[in-house]
N, C-alpha and C positions, 0 to 999 in steps of 0.2 A: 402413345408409346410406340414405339420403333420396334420391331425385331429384324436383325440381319441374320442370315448365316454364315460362321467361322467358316475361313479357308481350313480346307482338308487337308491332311498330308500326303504328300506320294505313295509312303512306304504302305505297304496293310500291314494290317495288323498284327500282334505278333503271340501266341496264344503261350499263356504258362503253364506249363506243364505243374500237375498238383502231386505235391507228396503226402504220402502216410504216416504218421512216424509211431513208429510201435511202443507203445509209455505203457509201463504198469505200475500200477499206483500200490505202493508198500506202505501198510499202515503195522507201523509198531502195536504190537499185544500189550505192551508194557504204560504206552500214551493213553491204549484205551482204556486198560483196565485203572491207570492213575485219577482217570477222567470220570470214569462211573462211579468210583469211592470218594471223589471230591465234591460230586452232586448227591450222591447218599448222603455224607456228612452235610451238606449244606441244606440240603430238605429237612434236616432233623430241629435245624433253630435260625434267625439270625446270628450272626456275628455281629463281637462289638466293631465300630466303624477303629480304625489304628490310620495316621495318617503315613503313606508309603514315600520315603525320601525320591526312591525309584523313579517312579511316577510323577511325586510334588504334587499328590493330592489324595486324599482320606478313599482307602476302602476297605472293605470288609476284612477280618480277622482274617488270615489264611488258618487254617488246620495244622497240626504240628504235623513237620516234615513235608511241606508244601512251601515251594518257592514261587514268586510270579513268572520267572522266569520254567520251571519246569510246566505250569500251566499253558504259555504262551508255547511249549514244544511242542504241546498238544496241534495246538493249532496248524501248525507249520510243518 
């Protein structure tokens, strides 16, 4: 096995300056509290499996007044 060394370049190097960027993370009261009464209900039994057109494939009952879509808002 060979090893050579690349030619270098003239210029040096050139350093990047790093930023901070100041994010606050806003979590809706409403996603979370949607989100604890849908695991309350869900700890209480299975659901029957319903197959979801959505999706294009079988899951659990959702809870009345639960959409997949308003669980996946949770997430996001």
């Amino acid at each position: 096995v060979q090893f050579s060394i690349e030619d270098q370049s003239d210029q040096p190097a050139t350093r990047l300056e790093s930023k901070v960027d100041d994010i606050e993370i806003l979590q809706s009261r409403e996603h979370t509290d949607s989100y604890a009464t849908y695991l309350t209900d869900a700890g209480k039994h299975d659901h029957e499996p319903v197959y979801s057109e959505e999706l294009g494939l079988a899951i659990e009952k959702l809870p009345q007044g639960y959409t997949l879509g308003s669980l996946w808002d949770i997430l996001s």
